[in-house]
C-alpha positions in Angstrom: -27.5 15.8 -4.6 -24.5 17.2 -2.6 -20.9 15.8 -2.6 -21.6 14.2 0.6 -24.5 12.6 -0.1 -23.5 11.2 -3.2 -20.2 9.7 -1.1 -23.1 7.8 1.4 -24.6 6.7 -1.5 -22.2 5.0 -3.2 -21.3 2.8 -0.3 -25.3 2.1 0.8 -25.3 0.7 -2.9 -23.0 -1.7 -2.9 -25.1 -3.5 -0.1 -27.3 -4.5 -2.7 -24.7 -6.7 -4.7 -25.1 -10.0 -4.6 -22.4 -12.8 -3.3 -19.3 -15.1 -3.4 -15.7 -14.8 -2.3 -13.0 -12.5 -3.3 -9.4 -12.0 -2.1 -6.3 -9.2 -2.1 -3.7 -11.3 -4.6 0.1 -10.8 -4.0 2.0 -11.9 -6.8 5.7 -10.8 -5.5 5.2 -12.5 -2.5 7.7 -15.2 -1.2 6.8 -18.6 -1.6 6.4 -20.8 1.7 9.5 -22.4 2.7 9.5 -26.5 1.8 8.6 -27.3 5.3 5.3 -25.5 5.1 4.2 -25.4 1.4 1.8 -28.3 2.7 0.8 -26.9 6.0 -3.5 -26.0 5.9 -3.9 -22.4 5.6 -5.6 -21.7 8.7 -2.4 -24.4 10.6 -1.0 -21.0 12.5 -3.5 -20.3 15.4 -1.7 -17.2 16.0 -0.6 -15.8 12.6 -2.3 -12.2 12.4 -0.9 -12.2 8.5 -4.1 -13.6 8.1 -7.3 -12.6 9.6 -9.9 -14.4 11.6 -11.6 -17.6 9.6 -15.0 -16.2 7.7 -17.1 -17.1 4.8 -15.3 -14.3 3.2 -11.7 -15.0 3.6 -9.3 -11.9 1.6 -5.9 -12.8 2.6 -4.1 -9.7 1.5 -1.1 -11.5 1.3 -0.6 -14.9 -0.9 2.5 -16.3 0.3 3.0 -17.0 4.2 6.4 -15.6 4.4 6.2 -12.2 2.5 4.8 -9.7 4.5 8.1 -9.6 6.6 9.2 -7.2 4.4 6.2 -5.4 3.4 6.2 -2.6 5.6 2.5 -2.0 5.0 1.0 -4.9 6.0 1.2 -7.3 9.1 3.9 -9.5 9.6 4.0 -13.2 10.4 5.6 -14.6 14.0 9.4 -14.4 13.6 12.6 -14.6 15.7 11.1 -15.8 19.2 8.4 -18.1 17.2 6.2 -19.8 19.4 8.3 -19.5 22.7 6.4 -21.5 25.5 3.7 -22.2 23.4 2.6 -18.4 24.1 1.5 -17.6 20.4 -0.4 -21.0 20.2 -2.4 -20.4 23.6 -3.3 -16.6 22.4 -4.1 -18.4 19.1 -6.2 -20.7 20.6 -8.1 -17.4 22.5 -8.2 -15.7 19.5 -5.4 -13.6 20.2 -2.3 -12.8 17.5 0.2 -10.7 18.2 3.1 -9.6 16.0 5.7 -7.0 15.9 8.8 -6.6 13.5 11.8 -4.3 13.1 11.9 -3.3 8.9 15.1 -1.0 7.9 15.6 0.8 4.2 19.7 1.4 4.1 20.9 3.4 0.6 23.9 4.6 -0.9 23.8 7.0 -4.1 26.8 6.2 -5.9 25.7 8.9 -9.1 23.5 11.8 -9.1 22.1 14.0 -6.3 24.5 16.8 -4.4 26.1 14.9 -2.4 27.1 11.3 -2.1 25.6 9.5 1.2 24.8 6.8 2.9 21.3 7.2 4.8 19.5 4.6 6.9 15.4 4.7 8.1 13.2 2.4 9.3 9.9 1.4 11.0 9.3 -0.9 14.0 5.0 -2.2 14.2 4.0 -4.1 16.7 0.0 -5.0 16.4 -3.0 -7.3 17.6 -5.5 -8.8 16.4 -8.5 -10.1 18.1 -11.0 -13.1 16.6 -14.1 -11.8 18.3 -15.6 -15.2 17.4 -13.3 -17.0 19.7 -13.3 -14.2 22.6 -17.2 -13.3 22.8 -19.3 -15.4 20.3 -19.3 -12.9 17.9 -19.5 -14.8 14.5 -17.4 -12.8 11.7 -16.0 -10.2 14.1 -12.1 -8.9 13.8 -11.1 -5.7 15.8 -7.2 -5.1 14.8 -4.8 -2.4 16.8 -1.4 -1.4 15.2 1.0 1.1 16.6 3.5 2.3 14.3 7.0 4.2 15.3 9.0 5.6 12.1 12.8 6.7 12.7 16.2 7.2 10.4 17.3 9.7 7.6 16.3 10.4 4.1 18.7 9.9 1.6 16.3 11.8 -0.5 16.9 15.2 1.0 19.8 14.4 2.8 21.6 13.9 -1.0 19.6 16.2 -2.3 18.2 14.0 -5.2 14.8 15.9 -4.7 12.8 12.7 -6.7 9.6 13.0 -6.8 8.8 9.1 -5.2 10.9 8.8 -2.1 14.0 6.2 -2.8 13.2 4.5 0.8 9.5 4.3 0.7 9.6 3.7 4.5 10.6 7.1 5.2 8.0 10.0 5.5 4.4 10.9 7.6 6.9 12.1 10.4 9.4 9.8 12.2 7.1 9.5 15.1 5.2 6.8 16.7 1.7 7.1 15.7 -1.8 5.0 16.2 -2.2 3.7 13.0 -4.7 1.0 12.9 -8.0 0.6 14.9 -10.5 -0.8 13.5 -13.5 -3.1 13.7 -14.8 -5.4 10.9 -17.6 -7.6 11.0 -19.3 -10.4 8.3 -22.2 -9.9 8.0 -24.5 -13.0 6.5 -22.2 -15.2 3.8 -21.6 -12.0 1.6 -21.2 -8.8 3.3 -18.1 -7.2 5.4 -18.2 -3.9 6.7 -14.8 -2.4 8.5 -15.2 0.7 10.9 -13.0 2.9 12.9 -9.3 4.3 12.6 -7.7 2.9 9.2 -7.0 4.5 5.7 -8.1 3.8 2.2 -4.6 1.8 0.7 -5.5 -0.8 3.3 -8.4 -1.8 0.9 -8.5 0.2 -2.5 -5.7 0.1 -5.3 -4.2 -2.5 -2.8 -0.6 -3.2 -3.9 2.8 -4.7 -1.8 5.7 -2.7 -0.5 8.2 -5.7 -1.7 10.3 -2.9 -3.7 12.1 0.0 -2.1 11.2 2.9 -4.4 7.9 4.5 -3.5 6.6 4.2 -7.3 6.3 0.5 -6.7 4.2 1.0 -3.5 1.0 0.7 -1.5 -1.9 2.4 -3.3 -0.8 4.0 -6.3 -3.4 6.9 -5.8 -1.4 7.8 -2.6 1.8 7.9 -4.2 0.3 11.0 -5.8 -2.2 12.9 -4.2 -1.0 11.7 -0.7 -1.8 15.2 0.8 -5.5 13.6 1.1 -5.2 9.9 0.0 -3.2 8.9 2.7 -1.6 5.6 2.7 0.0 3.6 6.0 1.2 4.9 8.5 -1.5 7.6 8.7 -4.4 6.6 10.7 -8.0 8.1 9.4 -11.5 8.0 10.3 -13.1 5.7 8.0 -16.0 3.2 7.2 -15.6 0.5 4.2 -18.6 -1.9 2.7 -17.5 -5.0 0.5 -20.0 -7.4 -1.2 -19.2 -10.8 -2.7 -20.3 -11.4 -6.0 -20.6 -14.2 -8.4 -18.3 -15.8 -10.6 -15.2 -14.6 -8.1 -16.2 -10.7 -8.7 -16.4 -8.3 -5.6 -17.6 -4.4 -5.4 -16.7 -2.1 -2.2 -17.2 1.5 -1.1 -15.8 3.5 1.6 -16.1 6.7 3.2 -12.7 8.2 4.6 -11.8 11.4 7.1 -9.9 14.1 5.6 -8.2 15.6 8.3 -4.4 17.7 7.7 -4.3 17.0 12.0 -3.7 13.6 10.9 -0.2 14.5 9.6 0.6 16.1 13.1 4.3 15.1 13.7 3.2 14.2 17.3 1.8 10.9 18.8 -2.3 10.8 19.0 -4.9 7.8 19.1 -7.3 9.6 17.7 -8.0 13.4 16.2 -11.8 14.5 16.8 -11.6 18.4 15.3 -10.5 19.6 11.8 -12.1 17.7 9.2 -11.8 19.0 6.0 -14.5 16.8 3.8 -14.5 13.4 3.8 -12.8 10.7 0.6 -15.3 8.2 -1.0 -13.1 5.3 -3.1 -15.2 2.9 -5.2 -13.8 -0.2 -6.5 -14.6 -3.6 -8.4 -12.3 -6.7 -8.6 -12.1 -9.9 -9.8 -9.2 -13.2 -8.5 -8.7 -16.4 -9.8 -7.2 -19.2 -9.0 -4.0 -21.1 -7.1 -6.7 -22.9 -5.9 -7.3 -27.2 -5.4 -10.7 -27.4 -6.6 -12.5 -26.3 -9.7 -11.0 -22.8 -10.1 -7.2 -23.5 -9.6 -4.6 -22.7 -12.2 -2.2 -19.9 -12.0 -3.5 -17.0 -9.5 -4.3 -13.5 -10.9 -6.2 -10.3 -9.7 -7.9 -7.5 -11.7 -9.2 -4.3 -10.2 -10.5 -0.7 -11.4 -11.7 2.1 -8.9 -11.9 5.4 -8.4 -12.6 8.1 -6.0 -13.6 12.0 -4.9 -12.4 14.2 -2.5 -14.9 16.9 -1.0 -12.0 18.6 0.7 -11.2 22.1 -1.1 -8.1 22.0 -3.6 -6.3 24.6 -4.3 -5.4 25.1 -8.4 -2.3 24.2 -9.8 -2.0 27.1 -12.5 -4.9 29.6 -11.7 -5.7 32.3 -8.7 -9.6 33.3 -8.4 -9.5 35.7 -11.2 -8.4 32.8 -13.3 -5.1 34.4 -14.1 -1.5 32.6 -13.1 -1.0 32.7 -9.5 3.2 32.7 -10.3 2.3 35.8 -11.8 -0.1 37.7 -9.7 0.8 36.7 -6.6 -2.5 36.2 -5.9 -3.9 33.2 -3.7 -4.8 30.1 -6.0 -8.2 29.1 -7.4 -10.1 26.9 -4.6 -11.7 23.6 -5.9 -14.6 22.1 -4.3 -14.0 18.8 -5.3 -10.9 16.3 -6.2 -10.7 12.9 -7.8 -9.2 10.0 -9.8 -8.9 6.3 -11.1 -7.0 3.4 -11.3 -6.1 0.1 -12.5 -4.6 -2.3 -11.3 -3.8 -6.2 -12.2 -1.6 -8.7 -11.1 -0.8 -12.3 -13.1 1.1 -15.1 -12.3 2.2 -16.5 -15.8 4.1 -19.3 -14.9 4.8 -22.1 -12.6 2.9 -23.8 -9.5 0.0 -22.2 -7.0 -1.4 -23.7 -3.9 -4.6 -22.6 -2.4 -4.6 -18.7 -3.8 -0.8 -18.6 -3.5 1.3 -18.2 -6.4 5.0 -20.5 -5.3 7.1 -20.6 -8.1 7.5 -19.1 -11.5 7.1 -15.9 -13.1 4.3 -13.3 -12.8 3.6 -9.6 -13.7 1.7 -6.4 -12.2 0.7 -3.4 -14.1 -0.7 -0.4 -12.0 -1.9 3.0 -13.5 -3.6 5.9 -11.9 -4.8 9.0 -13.3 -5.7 12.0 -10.9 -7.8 15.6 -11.6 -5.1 18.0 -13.5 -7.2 20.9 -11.5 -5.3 20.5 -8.6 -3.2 17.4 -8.7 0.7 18.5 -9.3 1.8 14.7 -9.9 -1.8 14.1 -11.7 -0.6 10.0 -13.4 1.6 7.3 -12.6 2.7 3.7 -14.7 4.3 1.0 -12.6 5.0 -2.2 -14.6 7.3 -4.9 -13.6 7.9 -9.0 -12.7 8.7 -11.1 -10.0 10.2 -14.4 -10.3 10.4 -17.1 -7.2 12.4 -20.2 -7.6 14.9 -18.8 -9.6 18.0 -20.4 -7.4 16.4 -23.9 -6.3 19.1 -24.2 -3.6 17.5 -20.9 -1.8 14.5 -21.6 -0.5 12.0 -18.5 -0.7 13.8 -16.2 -3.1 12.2 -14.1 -5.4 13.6 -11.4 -8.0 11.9 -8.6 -8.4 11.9 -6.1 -11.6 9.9 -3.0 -11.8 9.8 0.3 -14.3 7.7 3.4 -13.7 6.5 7.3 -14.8 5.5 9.8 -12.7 4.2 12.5 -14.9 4.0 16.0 -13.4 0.9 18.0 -14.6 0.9 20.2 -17.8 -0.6 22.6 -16.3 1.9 22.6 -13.2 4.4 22.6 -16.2 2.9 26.0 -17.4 3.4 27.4 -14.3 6.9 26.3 -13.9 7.9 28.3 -17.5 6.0 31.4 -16.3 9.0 32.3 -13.6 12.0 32.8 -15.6 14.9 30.8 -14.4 12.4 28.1 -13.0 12.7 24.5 -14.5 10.1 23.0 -16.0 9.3 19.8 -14.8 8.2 17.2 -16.9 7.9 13.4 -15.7 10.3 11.1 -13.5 11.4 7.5 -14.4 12.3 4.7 -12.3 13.3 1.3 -12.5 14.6 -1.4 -9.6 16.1 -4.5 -9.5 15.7 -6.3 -5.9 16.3 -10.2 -5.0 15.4 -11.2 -1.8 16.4 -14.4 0.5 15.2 -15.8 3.4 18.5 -16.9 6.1 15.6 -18.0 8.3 11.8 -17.8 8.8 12.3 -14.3 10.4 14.8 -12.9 8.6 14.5 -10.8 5.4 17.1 -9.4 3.5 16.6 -7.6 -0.2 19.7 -6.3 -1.6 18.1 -3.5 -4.2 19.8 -1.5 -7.2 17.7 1.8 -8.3 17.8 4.0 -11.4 16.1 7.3 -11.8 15.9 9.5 -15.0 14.5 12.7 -14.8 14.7 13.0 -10.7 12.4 15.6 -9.7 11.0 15.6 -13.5 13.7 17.7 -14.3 15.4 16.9 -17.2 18.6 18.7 -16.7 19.2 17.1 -13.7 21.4 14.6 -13.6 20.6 10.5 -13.0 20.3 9.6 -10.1 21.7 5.5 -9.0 21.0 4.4 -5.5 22.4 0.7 -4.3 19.9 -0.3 -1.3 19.3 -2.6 1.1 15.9 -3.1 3.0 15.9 -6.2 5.3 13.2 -7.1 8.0 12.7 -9.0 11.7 9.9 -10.4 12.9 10.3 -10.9 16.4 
């Protein structure tokens, strides 16, 4: 069977899974302010954090005031709230709207070439539609998000030359692009299906943007072979199945676009030309509790995946002979296939949870991700860390966040490296952050960060690298 067909295959099987509920579990997440902790999930007619009520309900986001800040997920109604009862009458038509201003400021106070101060942001503003409400169609969503990117890089403006970006927001091209449009339909109690412009972190490896360092967000597999895993902002063709299974499991499979036009530094709604092969993730999950009934107790998520690429890859050490490309000057090795897997889990360990939300006390994540070492240069990556909500009673909302992580370059890029005399040989980067975030009011975020990076670049010579950071967000 060809590449291709083995993709297709993989999603038509997991229509023959059987059924049950699952959820995306967001352990960092802020708790609910007092006022709301008690408020029915579905209370906000208008809140597009959460999408249209179904059988199969997978709020991405387990706390109603997080997403503010996460720049890759929708945000809640903010500053203007529900001026003229505007929100609450598009609600009531099925109609949210959002939009929200997020900013990543940093100062590198050691390490790098220069010392700077470097600010970069992203304004969203989205819709989403409950078909249900609109037409009659029972279990349809169609979402639309427009994305516009702007600011410097204190990466490469400093020249700390990490390999994870130390504003995560940055990158894809500071342009406005199209970056969600999609359709999803339910379809019986058990099966979802989600078609149209999207990309694969949206729904595999899922993880937060809460920290500021790239190694602590979105999909993990992105972080490292982004070139054709590509995370939000980037827009792709793309088609995803997930099934409901017993005892709180799930199983999905997806078929995504790759397309380099994509990356285009220009704005586009859709590309039509250029395809490259196509990127078939595979994943199965399992949540538990935070809820009322039978399940409850403290909320947790498990998940392991993996995918292949059928786009050419070019080889990180060899040319077609099989000799070093450094050396011969010749053009690499092509590869006719990439892949990967990942891990990831999240577990609250402490404290009170309310209807799949974890509000106070102390949790953890753990995310790993191994990539081919044929052609991936960054080929693993270890993210641990904790988040702790409730720590100052008298600020409603806060959390602390604590993360550490590895990004290992390949050996075999390594090799290569040592083959050019006066090269350095890079080796594996380590970070760590330190964020607490408040909430001054229901649409304000602000997340005062302190980063440390050994090894920046992988290069052990090079000096440490300390940025002190700020990333605050708007909801209007």
């Amino acid at each position: 069977m060809t590449l291709p067909g083995f993709a297709l295959g993989l999603v038509a099987a997991t229509l023959l899974a059987g059924a049950a509920q699952a959820q995306q579990i967001d352990v960092g997440a802020s708790p609910p302010a007092p006022d709301t902790a008690e408020a029915a999930p579905d209370s906000s007619q208008g809140d597009t954090q959460r999408r249209p009520r179904t059988p199969i309900s997978r709020t991405r986001d387990t706390s109603p005031s997080a997403l503010i800040g996460d720049t890759q997920s929708t945000p809640p109604p903010g500053l203007i709230g529900d001026w003229q009862d505007i929100r609450t009458r598009l609600g009531q038509r099925g109609i949210g709207v959002t939009a929200r201003y997020a900013s990543e400021s940093g100062y590198n106070f050691a390490g790098g070439d220069r010392k700077l101060f470097r600010e970069t942001g992203q304004f969203d503003a989205g819709v989403l539609l409950d078909l249900d409400k609109l037409v009659g169609l029972t279990g349809g969503a169609f979402q639309a998000t427009v994305t516009w990117r702007r600011g410097r890089n204190l990466t490469t403006d400093a020249g700390i030359d990490s390999l994870q970006q130390v504003q995560e927001v940055y990158g894809r091209g500071q342009t406005v692009r199209v970056t969600q449009l999609w359709y999803e339909q339910r379809i019986g109690e058990a099966v979802e299906i989600k078609l149209g412009r999207t990309n694969p972190g949206e729904d595999f490896a899922v993880f937060s943007c809460h920290f500021m360092n790239l190694s602590f967000c979105g999909a993990q597999p992105g972080n490292l072979v982004g070139d054709y895993w590509q995370n939000w902002p980037i827009g792709q063709w793309g088609a995803r199945v997930r099934v409901a299974l017993p005892q709180d499991l799930y199983v999905q499979g997806g078929v995504y676009e790759i397309n380099p036009r994509n990356l285009d530094n220009d704005f586009f709604i859709a590309r039509f030309k250029g395809a490259t092969g196509v990127l078939v993730p595979v994943e199965i999950g399992w949540t538990r509790g935070g809820d009322a009934g039978e399940r409850g107790g403290n909320v947790g998520s498990y998940k392991v995946g993996g995918w292949i690429g059928t786009a050419n890859g070019d080889d990180v050490l060899f040319d077609a002979n099989r000799n070093a490309s450094v050396v011969t000057g010749l053009s690499p090795l092509r590869r006719s296939s990439r892949y990967g897997v990942y891990a990831t889990m999240q577990q609250q360990l402490t404290g009170t949870s309310k209807d799949g939300k974890s509000l106070t006390g102390l949790s953890m994540f753990a995310n790993v991700t191994q990539a081919d070492r044929a052609t991936s240069v960054t080929d693993n990556q270890v993210s641990l860390g904790l988040f702790y909500k409730g720590l100052v009673p008298a600020v409603p909302g806060d959390v602390l966040g604590v993360g550490v992580a590895r990004t290992n370059v390949n050996g075999r890029a390594a090799r290569a490296d040592r083959l050019v005399p006066g090269t350095a040989v890079r080796h594996a980067e380590y970070a760590a952050e330190v964020y607490y975030s408040i909430h001054p009011a229901d649409w304000l975020e602000l997340r005062p960060n302190l980063q440390y990076i050994h090894h920046p670049g992988g290069i052990r010579q090079a000096d440490d690298v300390g940025v002190l950071g700020m990333k605050a967000a708007i909801t209007l």
